[in-house]
N, C-alpha and C positions, 0 to 999 in steps of 0.2 A: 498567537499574535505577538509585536516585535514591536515596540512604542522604544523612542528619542526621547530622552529629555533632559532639557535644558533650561537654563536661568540667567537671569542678570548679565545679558548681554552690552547692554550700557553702550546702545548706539555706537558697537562697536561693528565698525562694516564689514573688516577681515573674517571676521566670526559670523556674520550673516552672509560672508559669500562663503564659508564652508559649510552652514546650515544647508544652503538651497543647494549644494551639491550633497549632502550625507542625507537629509529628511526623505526624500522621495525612496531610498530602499529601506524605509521602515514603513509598518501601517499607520504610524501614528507619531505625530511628534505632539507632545508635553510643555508649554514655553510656561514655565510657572513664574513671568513676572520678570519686570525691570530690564524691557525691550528699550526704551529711553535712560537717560543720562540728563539728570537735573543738573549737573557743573559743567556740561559742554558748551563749548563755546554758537554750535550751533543751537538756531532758537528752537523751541518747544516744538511749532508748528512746520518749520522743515524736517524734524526728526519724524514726526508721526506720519508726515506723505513718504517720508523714503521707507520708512519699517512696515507701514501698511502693505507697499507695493511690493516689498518680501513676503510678506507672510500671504498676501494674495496670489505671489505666484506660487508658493510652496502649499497654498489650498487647494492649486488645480490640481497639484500631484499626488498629498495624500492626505489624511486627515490630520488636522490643527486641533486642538486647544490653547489659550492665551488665556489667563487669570490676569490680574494686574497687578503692579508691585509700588511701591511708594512712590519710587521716581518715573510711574508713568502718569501720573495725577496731571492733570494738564487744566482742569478749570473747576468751579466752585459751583454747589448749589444753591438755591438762593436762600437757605439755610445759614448760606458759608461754609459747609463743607466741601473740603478737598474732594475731587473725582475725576476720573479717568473717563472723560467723556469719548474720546478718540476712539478706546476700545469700544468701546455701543458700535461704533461703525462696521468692525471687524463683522459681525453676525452677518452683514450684505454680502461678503466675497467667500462668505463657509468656512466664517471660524467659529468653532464653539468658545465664548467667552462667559465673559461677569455674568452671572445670574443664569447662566445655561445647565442644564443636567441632559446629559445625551445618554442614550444607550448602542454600544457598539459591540457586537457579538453577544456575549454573556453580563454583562460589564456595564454597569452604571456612572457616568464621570461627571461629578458635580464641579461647579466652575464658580470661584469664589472671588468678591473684590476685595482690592485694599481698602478697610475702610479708616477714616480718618474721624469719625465724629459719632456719633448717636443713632443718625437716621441710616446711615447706611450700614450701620451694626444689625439693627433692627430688621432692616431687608436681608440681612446673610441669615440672621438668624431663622426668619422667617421661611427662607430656601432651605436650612437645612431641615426644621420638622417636615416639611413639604417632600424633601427628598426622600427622607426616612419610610414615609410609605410608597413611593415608589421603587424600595430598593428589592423588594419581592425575594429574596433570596441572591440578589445578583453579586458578583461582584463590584464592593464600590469603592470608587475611588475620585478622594478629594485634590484639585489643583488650585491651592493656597499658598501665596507668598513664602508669607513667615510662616518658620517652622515653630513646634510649641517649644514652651520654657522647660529649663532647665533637663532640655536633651543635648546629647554631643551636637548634633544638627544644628543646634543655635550658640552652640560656643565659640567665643571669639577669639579666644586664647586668654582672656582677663574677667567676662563674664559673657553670664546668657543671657542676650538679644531676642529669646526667642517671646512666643503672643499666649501667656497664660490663658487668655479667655481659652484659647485653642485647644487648652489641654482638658478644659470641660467638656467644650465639644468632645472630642475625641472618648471622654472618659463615659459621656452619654450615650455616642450613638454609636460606638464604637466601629467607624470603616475600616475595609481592607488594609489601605494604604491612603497616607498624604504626602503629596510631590509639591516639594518647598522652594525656598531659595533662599535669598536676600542675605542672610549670615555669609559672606565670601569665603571667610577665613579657614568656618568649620572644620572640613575636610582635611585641612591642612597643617591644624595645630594641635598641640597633646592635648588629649581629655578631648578633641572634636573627632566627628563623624561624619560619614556622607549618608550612612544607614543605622537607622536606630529601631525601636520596637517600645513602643507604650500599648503591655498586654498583649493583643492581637494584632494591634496595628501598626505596620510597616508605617516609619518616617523616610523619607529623603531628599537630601539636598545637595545637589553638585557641589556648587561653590563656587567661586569665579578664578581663572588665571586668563592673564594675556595672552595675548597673540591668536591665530589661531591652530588648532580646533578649541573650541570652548571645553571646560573641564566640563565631562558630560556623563549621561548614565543611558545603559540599555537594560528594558527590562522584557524579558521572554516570557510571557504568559504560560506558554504549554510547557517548556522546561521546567517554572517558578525558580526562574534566576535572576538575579539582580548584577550587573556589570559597572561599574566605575572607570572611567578611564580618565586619566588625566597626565599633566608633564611629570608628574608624580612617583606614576606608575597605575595598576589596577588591582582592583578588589574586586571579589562578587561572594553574593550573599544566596544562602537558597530562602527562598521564599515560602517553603514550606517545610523549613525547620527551624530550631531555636538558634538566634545570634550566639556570636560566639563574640566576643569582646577581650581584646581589641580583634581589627579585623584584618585577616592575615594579608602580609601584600602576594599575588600571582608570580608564578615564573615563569611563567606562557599565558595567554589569551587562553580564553575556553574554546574548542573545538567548532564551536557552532557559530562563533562571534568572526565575522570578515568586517577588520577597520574600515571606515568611509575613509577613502581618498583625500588627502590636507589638497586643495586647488594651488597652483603656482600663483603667488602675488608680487 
């Protein structure tokens, strides 16, 4: 199996019109967060009909995950916490989102919100002992924002932004892998990373650059390869050996890997 994944697109449309041409030759695209842009000039409520009707047509074609990220938070509860109500809608057109745990293949993928406060800590919380027994042996794999602390993943080039709670989690239930985002920089600046390793468990997080294609990752189940592409250059990691640190840049694409098509704009 051949999963996309992506982040921190930031209502950026160049990068959603090469999403909806690259997603469909993968089984799975990954959006871990920050499909809106809290500093655009467009309002909150034009952003989540145009990104909706992406990621709806890109669910006719293969399978979606969406987790949510800081800047998709769009209304409060009557708590007054922050939340991403928009994404609830996504589950109507076949996105697995906030609060979903699907199993696909072999593969458990829990689907985690940005929480901003108390009560909606409490409900991640509460989904992940819940997942833990349905993990039965699967592979599982978390779609959370933020990456944890004090990984290259969350390095900004000055400090790490990344979600200590996270690093409990992780240290507890120990998954596979967690697919991040929201640190842009990461990937980009010394001492950061796109791929990290806490114990057993894969971390990663693209990162963001302009224009398109979005810096992105492919990750190949049956190989257990992990790919980086970005204006950068590329990395890949095997998945079923130890990191090697730092991580070496490629002087070719791996054999198996055929880049999606940049669309003319």
């Amino acid at each position: 199996m051949r999963w996309l994944v992506v982040s921190d697109l930031h209502y950026a449309l160049p990068q959603f019109d090469w999403l909806m041409t690259a997603g469909p030759r993968f089984d799975l695209v990954v959006f871990a967060g920050d499909a809106l842009d809290a500093s655009s000039i467009v309002d909150y409520a034009a952003q989540t009909v145009v990104v909706r009707k992406y990621l709806e047509r890109l669910s006719a074609e293969t399978q979606v995950i969406f987790c949510s990220g800081n800047h998709d938070l769009d209304a409060r509860e009557d708590s007054g916490e922050k939340i991403a109500r928009w994404v609830e809608t996504l589950r109507q057109i076949g996105v697995a989102c906030d609060g979903d745990a699907v199993v696909i293949d072999d593969a458990l993928y829990s689907v985690f919100p940005w929480w901003d406060g108390p009560l909606v800590k409490e409900r991640l919380i509460a989904q992940l002992a819940a997942d833990a027994e349905r993990r039965q042996g699967r592979y599982w794999v978390w779609a959370h924002h933020a990456p944890p602390r004090q990984s290259p993943t969350s390095w900004s080039g000055k400090q790490s932004f990344g979600d200590a709670e996270l690093v409990e989690w992780i240290a507890r239930y120990q998954p596979d892998m967690v697919v991040s985002g929201h640190i842009h920089q990461a990937p980009f600046v010394a001492d950061g990373a796109w791929a990290d390793r806490l114990g057993a468990t894969w971390v990663l997080n693209a990162g963001r650059q302009y224009g398109a294609p979005p810096a992105y990752i492919v990750v190949d189940t049956t190989l257990k390869e992990a790919l980086w592409v970005s204006a950068m250059g590329a990395q890949s990691v095997r998945l079923d050996q130890p990191l090697q640190r730092p991580i070496p840049p490629l002087k070719a694409y791996p054999e198996w890997f055929d880049p999606p098509p940049v669309p003319p704009f």
